[in-house]
ZAROLO-75955 format. One line per field, with one value per residue (C-alpha): x, y, z; residue number from 1. Coordinates in Angstrom, 2 decimals, decimal comma. Example, Ala and Ser with C-alpha at 12.3 -4.5 7.8 and 13.67 -1.06 7.14 Angstrom:
BEGIN
X = (12,30 | 13,67)
Y = (-4,50 | -1,06)
Z = (7,80 | 7,14)
num = (1 | 2)
# end
This chain:
BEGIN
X = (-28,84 | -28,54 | -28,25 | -31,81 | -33,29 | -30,16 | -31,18 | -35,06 | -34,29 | -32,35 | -35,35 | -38,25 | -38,47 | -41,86 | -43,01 | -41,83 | -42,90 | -40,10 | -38,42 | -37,52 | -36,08 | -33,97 | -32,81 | -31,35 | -28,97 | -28,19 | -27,66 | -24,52 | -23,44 | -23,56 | -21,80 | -19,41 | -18,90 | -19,11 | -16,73 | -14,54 | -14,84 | -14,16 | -11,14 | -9,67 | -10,33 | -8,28 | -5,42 | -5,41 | -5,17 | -2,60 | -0,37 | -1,56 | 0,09 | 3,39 | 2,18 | 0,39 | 3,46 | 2,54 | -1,53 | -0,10 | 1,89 | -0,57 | -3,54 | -1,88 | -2,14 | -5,76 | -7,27 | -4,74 | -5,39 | -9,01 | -8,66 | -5,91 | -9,15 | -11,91 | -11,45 | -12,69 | -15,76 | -16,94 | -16,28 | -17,75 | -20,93 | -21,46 | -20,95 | -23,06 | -25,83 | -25,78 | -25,55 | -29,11 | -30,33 | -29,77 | -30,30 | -33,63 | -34,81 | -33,50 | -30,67 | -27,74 | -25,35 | -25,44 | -24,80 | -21,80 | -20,65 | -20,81 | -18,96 | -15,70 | -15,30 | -15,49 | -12,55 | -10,75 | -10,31 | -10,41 | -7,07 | -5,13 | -5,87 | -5,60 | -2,02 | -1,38 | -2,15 | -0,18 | 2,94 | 2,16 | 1,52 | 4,38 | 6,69 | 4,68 | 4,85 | 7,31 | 5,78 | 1,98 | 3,45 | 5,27 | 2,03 | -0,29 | 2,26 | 3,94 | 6,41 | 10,45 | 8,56 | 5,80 | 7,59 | 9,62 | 7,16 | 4,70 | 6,55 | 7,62 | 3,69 | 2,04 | 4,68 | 3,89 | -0,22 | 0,14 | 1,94 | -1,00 | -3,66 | -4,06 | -5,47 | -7,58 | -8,98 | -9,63 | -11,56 | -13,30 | -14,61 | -15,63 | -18,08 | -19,32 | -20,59 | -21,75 | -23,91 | -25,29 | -26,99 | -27,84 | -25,63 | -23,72 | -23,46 | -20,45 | -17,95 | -19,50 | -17,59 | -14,07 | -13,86 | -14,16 | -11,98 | -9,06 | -9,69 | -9,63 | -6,37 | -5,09 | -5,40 | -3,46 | -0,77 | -0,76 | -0,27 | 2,75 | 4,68 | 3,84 | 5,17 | 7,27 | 5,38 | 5,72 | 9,07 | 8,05 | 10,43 | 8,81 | 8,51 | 5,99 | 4,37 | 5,86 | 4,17 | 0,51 | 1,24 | 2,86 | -0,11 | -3,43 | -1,13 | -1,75 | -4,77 | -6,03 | -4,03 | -6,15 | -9,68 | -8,77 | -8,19 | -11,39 | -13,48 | -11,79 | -12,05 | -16,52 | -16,71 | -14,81 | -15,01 | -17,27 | -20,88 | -21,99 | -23,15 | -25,51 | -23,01 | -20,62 | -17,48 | -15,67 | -11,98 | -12,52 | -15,12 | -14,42 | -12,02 | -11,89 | -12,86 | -16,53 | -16,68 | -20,83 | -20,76 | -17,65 | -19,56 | -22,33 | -20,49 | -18,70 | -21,63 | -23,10 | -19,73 | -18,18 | -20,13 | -19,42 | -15,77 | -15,75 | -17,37 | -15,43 | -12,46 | -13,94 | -14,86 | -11,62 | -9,76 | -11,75 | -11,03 | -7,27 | -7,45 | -9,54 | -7,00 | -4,34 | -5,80 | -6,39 | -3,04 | -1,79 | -3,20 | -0,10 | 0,34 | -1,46 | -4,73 | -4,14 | -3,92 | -7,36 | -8,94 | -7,89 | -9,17 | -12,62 | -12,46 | -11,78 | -14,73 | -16,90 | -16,61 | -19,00 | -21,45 | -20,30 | -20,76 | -24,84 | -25,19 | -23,09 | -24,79 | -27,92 | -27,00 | -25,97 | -29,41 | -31,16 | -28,59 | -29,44 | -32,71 | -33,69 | -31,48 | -33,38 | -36,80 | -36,46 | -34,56 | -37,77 | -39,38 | -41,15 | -41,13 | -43,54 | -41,54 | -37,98 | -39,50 | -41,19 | -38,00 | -36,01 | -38,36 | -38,27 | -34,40 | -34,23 | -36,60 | -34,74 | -31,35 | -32,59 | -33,36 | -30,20 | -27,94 | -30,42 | -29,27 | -25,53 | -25,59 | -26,83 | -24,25 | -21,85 | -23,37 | -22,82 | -19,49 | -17,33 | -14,67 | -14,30 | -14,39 | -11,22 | -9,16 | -9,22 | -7,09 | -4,53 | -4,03 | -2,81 | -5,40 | -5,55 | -5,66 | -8,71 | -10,69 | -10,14 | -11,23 | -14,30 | -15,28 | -15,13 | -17,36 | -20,63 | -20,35 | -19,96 | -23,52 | -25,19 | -24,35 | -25,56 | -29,23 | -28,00 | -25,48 | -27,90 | -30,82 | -27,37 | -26,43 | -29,72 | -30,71 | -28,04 | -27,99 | -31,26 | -30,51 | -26,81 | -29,32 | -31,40 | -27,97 | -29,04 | -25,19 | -25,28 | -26,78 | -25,07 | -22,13 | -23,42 | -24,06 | -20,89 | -18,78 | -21,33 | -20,94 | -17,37 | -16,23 | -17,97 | -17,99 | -14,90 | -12,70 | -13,39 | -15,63 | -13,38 | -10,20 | -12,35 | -12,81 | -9,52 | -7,09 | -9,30 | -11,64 | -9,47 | -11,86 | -9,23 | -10,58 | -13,90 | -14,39 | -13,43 | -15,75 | -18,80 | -17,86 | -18,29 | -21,71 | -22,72 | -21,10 | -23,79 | -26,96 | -26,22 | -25,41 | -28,36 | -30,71 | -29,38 | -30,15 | -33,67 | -34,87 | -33,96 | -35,53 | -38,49 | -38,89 | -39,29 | -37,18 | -34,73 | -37,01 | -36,71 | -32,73 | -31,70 | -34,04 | -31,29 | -28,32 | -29,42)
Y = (22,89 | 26,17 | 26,45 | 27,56 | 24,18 | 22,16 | 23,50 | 22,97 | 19,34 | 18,66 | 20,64 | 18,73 | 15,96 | 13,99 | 15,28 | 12,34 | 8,40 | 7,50 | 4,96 | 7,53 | 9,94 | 7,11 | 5,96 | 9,16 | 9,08 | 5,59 | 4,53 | 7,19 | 6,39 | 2,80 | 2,91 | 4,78 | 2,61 | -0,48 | 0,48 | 1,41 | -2,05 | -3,18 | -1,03 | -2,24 | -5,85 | -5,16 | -3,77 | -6,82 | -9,07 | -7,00 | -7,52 | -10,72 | -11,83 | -11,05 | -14,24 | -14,85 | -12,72 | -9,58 | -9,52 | -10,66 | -7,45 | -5,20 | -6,92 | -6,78 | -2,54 | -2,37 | -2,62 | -0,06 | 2,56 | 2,05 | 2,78 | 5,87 | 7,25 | 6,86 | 10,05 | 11,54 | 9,82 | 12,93 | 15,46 | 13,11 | 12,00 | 15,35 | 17,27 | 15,05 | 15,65 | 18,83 | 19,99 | 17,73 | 19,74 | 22,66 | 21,66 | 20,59 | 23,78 | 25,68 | 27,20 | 26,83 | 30,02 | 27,67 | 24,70 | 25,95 | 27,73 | 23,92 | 22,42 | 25,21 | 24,50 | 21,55 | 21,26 | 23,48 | 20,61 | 17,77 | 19,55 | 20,18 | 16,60 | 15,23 | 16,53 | 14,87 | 12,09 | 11,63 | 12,35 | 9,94 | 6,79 | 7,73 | 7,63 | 4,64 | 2,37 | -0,19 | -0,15 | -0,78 | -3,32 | -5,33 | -5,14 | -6,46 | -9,78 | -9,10 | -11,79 | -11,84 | -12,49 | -9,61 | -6,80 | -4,89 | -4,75 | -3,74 | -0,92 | 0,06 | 0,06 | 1,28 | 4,67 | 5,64 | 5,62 | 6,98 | 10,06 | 10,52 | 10,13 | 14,10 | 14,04 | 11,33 | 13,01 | 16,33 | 14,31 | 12,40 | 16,29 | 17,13 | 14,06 | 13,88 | 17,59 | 17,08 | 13,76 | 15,88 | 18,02 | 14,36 | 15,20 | 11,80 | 11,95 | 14,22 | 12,49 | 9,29 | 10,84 | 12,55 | 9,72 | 6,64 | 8,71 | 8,46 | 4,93 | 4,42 | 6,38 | 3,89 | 0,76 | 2,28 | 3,64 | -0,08 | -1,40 | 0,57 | 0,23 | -2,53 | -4,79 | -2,51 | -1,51 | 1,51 | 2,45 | 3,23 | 1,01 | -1,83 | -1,00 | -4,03 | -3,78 | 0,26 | 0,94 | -0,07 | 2,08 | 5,05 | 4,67 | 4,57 | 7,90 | 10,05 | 9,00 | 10,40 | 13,82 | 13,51 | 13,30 | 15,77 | 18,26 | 17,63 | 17,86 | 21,06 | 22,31 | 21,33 | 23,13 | 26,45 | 26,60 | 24,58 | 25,51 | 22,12 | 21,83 | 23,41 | 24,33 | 26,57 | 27,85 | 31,35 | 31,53 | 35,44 | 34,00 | 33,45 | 30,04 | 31,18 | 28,45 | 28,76 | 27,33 | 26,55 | 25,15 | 22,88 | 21,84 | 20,93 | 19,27 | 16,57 | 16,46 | 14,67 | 12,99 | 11,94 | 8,49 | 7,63 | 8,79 | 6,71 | 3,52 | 3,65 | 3,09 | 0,85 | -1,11 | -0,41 | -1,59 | -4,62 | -5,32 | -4,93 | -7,82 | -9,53 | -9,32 | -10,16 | -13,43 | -14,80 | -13,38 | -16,41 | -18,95 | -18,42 | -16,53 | -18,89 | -18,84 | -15,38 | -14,48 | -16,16 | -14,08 | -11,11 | -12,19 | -12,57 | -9,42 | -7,94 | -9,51 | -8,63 | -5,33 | -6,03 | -6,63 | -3,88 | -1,06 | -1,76 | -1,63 | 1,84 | 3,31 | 2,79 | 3,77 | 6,80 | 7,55 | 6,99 | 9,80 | 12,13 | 11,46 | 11,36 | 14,18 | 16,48 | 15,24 | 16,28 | 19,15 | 20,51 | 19,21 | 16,38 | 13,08 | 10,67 | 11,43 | 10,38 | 7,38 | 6,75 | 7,17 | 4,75 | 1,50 | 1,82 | 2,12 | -0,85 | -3,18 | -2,09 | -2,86 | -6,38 | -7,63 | -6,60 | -8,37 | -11,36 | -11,39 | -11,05 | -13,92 | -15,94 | -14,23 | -15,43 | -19,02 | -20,10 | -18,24 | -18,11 | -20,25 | -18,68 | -16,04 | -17,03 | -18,17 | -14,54 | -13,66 | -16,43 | -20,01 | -21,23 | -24,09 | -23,90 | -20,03 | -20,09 | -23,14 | -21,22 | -17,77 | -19,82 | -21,09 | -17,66 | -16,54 | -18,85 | -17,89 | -14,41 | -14,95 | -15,88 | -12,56 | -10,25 | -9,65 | -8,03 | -6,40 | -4,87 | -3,87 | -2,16 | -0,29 | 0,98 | 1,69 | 2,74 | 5,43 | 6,65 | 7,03 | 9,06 | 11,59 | 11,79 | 12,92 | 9,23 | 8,15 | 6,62 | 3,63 | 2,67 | 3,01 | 0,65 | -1,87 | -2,10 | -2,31 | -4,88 | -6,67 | -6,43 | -6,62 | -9,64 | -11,58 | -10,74 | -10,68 | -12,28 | -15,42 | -15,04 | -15,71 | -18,36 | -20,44 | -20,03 | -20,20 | -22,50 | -24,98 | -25,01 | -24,32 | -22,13 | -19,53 | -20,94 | -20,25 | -16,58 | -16,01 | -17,78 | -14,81 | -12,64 | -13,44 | -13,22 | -9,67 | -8,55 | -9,96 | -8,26 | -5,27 | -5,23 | -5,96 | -3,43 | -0,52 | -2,42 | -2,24 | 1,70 | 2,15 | 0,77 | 2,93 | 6,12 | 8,21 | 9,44 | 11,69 | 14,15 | 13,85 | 16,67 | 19,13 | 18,48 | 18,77 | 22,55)
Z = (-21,11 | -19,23 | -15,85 | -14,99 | -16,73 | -14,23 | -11,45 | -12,36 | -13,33 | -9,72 | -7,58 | -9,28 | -7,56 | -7,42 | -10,16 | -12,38 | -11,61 | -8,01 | -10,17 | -12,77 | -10,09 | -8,37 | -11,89 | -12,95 | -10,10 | -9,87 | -13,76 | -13,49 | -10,16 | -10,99 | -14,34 | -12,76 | -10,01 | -12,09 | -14,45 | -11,88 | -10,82 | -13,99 | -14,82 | -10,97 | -12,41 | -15,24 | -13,19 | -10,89 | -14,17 | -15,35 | -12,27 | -12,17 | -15,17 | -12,81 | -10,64 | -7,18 | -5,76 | -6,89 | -6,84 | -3,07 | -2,82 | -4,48 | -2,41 | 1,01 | 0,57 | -0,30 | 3,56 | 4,85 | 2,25 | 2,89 | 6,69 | 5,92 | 3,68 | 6,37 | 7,75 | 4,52 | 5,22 | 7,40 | 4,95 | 2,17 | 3,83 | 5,80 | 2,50 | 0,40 | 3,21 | 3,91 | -0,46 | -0,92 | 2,06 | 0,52 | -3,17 | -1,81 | -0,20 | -3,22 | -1,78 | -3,92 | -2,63 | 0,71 | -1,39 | -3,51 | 0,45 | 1,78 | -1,18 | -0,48 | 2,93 | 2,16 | -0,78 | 2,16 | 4,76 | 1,64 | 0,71 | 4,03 | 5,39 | 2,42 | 1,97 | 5,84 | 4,62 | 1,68 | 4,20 | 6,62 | 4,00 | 2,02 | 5,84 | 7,72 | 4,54 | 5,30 | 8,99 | 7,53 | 5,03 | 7,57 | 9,86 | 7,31 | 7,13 | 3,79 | 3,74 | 1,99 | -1,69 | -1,59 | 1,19 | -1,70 | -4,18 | -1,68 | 0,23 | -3,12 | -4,10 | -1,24 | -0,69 | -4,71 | -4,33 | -1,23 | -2,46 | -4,92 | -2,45 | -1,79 | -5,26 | -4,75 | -1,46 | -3,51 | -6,26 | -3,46 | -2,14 | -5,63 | -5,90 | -3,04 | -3,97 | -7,35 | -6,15 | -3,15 | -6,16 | -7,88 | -10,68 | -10,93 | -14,76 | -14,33 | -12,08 | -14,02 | -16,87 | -15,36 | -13,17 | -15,74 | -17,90 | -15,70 | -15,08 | -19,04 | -18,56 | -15,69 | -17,71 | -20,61 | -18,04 | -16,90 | -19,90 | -20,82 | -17,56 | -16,04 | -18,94 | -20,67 | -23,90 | -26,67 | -25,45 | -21,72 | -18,93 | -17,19 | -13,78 | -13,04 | -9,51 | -9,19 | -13,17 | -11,46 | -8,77 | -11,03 | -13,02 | -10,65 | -9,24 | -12,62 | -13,27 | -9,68 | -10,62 | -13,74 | -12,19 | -9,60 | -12,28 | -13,87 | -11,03 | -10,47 | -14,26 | -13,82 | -10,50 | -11,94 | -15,46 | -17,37 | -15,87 | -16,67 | -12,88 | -10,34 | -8,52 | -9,70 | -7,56 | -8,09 | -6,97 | -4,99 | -2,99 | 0,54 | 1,12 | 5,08 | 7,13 | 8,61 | 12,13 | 12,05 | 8,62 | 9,31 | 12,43 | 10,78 | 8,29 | 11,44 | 12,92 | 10,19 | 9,23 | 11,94 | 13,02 | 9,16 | 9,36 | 12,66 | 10,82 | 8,08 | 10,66 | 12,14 | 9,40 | 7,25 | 10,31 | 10,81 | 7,23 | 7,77 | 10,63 | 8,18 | 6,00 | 8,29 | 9,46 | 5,26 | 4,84 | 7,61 | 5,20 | 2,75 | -0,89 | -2,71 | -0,43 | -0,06 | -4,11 | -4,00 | -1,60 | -3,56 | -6,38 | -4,76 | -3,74 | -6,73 | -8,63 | -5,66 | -6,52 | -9,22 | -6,47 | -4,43 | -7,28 | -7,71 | -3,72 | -3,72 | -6,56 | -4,59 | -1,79 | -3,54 | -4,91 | -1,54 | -0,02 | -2,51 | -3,01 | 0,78 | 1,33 | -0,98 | 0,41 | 3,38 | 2,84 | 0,81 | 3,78 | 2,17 | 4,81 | 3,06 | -0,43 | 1,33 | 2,70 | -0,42 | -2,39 | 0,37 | 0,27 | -3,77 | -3,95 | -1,80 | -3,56 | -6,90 | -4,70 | -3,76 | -6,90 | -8,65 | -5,81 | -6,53 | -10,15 | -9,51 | -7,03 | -10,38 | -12,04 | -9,77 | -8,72 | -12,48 | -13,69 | -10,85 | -11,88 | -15,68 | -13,76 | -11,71 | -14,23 | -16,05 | -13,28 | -12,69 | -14,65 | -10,93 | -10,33 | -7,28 | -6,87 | -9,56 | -7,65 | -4,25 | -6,10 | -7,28 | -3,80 | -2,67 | -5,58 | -4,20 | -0,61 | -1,68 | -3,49 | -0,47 | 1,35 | -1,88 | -0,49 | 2,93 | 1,36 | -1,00 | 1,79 | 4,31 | 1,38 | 0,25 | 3,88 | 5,27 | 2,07 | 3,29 | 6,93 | 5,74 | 3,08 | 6,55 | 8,59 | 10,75 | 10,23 | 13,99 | 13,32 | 10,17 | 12,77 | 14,95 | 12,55 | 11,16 | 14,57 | 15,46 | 11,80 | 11,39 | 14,33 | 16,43 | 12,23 | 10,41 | 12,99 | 16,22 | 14,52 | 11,26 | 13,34 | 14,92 | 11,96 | 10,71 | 13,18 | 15,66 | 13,56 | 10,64 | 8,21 | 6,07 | 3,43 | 3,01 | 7,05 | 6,70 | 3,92 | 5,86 | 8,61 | 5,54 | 5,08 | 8,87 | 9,14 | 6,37 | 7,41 | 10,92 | 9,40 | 6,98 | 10,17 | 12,37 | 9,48 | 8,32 | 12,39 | 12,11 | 8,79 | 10,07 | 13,02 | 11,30 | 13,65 | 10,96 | 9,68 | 12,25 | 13,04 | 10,56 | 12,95 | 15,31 | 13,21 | 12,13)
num = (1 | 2 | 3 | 4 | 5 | 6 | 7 | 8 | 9 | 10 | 11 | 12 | 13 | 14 | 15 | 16 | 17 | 18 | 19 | 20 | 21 | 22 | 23 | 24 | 25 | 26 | 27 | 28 | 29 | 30 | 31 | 32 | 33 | 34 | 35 | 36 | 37 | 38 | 39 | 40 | 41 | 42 | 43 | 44 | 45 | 46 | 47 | 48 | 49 | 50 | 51 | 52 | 53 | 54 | 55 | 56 | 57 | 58 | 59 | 60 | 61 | 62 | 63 | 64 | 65 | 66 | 67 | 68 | 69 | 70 | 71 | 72 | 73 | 74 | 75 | 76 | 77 | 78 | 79 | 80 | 81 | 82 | 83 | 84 | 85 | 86 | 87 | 88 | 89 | 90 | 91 | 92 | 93 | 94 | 95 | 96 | 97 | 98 | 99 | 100 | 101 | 102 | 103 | 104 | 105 | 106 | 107 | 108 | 109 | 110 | 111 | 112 | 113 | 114 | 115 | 116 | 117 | 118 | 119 | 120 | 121 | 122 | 123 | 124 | 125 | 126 | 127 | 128 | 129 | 130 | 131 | 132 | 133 | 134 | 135 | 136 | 137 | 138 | 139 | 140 | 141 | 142 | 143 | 144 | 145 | 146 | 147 | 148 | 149 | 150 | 151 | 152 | 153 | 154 | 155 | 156 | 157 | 158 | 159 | 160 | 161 | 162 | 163 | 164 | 165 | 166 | 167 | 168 | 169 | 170 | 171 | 172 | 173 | 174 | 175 | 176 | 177 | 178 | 179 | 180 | 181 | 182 | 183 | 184 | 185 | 186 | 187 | 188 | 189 | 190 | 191 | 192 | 193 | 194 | 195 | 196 | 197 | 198 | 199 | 200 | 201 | 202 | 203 | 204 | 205 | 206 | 207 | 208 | 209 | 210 | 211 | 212 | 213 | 214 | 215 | 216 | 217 | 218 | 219 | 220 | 221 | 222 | 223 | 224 | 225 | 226 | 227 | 228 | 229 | 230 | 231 | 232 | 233 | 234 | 235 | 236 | 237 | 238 | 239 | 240 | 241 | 242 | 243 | 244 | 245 | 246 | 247 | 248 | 249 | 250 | 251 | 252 | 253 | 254 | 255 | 256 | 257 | 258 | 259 | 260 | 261 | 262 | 263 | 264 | 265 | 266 | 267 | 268 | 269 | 270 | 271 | 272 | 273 | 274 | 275 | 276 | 277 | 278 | 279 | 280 | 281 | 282 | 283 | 284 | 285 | 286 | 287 | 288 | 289 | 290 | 291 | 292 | 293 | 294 | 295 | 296 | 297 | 298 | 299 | 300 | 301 | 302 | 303 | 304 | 305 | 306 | 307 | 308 | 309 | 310 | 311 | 312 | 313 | 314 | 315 | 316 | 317 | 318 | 319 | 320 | 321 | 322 | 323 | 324 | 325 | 326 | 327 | 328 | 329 | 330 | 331 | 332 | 333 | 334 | 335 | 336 | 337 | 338 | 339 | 340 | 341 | 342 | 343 | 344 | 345 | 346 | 347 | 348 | 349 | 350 | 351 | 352 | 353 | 354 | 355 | 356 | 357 | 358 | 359 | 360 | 361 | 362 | 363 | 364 | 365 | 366 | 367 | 368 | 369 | 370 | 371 | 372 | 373 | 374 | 375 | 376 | 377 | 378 | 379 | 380 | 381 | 382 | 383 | 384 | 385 | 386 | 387 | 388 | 389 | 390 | 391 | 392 | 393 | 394 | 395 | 396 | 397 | 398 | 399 | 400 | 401 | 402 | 403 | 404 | 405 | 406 | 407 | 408 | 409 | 410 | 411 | 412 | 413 | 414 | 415 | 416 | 417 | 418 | 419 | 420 | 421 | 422 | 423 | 424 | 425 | 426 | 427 | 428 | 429 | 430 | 431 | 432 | 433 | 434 | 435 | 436 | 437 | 438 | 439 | 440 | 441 | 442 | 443 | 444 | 445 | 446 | 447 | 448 | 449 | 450 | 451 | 452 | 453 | 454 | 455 | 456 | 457 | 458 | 459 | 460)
# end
């Protein structure tokens, strides 16, 4: 396809039935997300088969690289934004402008970063209550993915770009690539296979490492040398950084780079109170987690699609079309998290046990499983919604609802139930599902007011 028919086929929106817009974005973005899931399912089975100590180890570093990411979440959302603004009122040169300052600040942060997991790792590890069994392998773990993370960050720019222009099918492919990659990488070094040393917990970590360096490279090969996308970067053109785009860029990022620490760091405490009900308990929750991912990746590709789609609505300054566009993403959201909870309702202790053979580990995991299926339909509408209200620049009030959510649920009331009534990991997951119907109500009220629709006048 050349590049003329691309850039026709990411302008034309409305002119095909809404459902056949939103399902051209989401179907990549949610194979790419759900295999992701899948392929991060794998790994945890993989290190699994090392016993409760390690997926302890490996599990206990999950919140804190969340929270060392959320700062990304300005340049992500803010550059995701501002390229379907753009993209919508056909203006790629200001697109492709956006999408270098952005790789710019994606690279020097991201390089901070790196530096300060791979130095504060034994600190974080100790913090998150890694006890004498899991605090090697989890220093060990956390200081290897950590030095990787730069590429991760880079990659991270790169998307975000590419689904501002509602090309997903691209990063759908680089990125399940190197997550094809990781499992093979885990195979080999975490048990020792086809000559390669087995490094156990440190081979998961050496592997997820390459495999970022790997997706980073292809994002960077489609953005200068393939022409496979809209937007199409030369290395002469000017890399200086430019004050009013980067300002636009934080203005629209900022509330999500704030939520995501608040929410990553309410996560973390989360964390850190399951983390008091022992390894065992503790292996369980992780494994919940992990399998929740499968509900996670449907509710993110949608939210996805509702960016992009609203984005590019209003940007070709088309109100009734975002809104449009919102409302069908969220129906198609809702019944999707309905089928999952099914999913999860009637298989959640097979399941369980493809993760550990420890009965009590797999009956916990399996508990977790049907509370988790209760919270799916106001996890799907804060997605979905909240997606719209980011592709309006709106990212406020998804900020509010998730310092409200997490904070007052999964960690004052979680620590409540746990710590106070005794009502172990089956208390902390009930928290769970109060955190995402507040959430989901919070970004539904907004939705329903209408005011988004005239927030990116302000932004500029």
């Amino acid at each position: 396809m050349t590049l003329h028919k691309r850039l026709k086929q990411s302008l034309d929106l409305g002119l095909r039935p809404a459902w056949k817009d939103i399902m051209v974005i989401t179907i990549p973005a949610f194979i790419e997300l759900v295999m992701s899931t899948l392929f991060g399912m794998v790994d945890m089975v993989m290190v699994g088969r090392l016993g409760p100590a390690a997926i302890t180890a490996v599990g206990l570093t999950n919140q804190p690289f969340m929270l060392l990411l959320a700062i990304f979440a300005a340049v992500n959302i803010g550059t995701t934004t501002l390229v379907a603004w753009q993209i919508g009122a056909r203006e790629v040169d200001k697109a492709e402008a956006v999408t270098r300052q952005a790789l710019v600040v994606s690279l020097v942060l991201g390089s901070l970063v790196s530096g300060i997991g791979v130095f504060l790792a034994p600190v974080i590890v100790r913090f998150m209550g890694a006890g004498p069994d899991t605090f090697a392998d989890a220093t060990f773990y956390f200081q290897i993915v950590a030095a990787g993370l730069l590429f991760q960050v880079v990659n991270m720019g790169i998307t975000a770009a590419l689904r501002g222009a509602g090309e997903t099918k691209i990063p759908m492919l680089y990125n399940v690539g190197s997550n094809l990659f990781n499992v093979f990488g885990n195979y080999v070094l975490i048990y020792g296979k086809l000559g390669f040393p087995r490094w156990e917990v440190a081979g998961a970590a050496v592997s997820t490492t390459v495999s970022r360096l790997l997706a980073c490279l292809a994002g960077l090969y489609v953005l200068y040398l393939s022409r496979h996308s809209v937007i199409h970067l030369k290395l002469k053109a000017d890399y200086r950084l430019h004050r009013p785009t980067i300002q636009r860029i934080f203005t629209i990022g900022l509330p999500a780079a704030l939520e995501q620490f608040i929410l990553q760091g309410g996560l973390m405490l989360f964390a850190k109170t399951v983390s008091t009900l022992g390894t065992l308990k503790f292996a369980a929750h992780q494994i919940g987690l992990n399998i929740s991912g499968l509900s996670f990746a449907p509710s993110m590709a949608f939210g996805v699609a509702a960016t992009t789609l609203v984005g590019q609505s209003l940007g070709a300054e088309k109100e009734e079309q975002a809104e449009d566009y919102a409302k069908i993403v969220h129906k198609i959201a809702l019944a999707v998290a309905v089928f999952n909870g099914l999913l999860f309702v009637l298989f959640s202790h097979p399941m369980a046990l493809v993760y550990t053979s420890d009965p009590v580990v797999s009956a916990e995991a399996a508990m977790v499983l049907k509370i988790l299926s209760l919270a799916l339909p106001g996890q799907s509408t804060q997605f979905a919604l909240a997606g719209a209200l980011r592709g309006a620049g709106d990212t406020m009030y998804p900020l509010y609802a998730s310092a409200l959510g997490i904070w007052v649920f999964r960690v004052a009331v979680a620590a409540i139930f746990v710590r106070i009534f005794h009502w172990g990991l089956a208390g902390a997951w009930a928290a769970f599902v109060m955190d995402q119907y507040t959430r989901s109500a919070v970004v539904y009220l907004r939705f329903r007011s209408g005011k988004w629709k005239h927030v990116r006048l302000r932004v500029g």
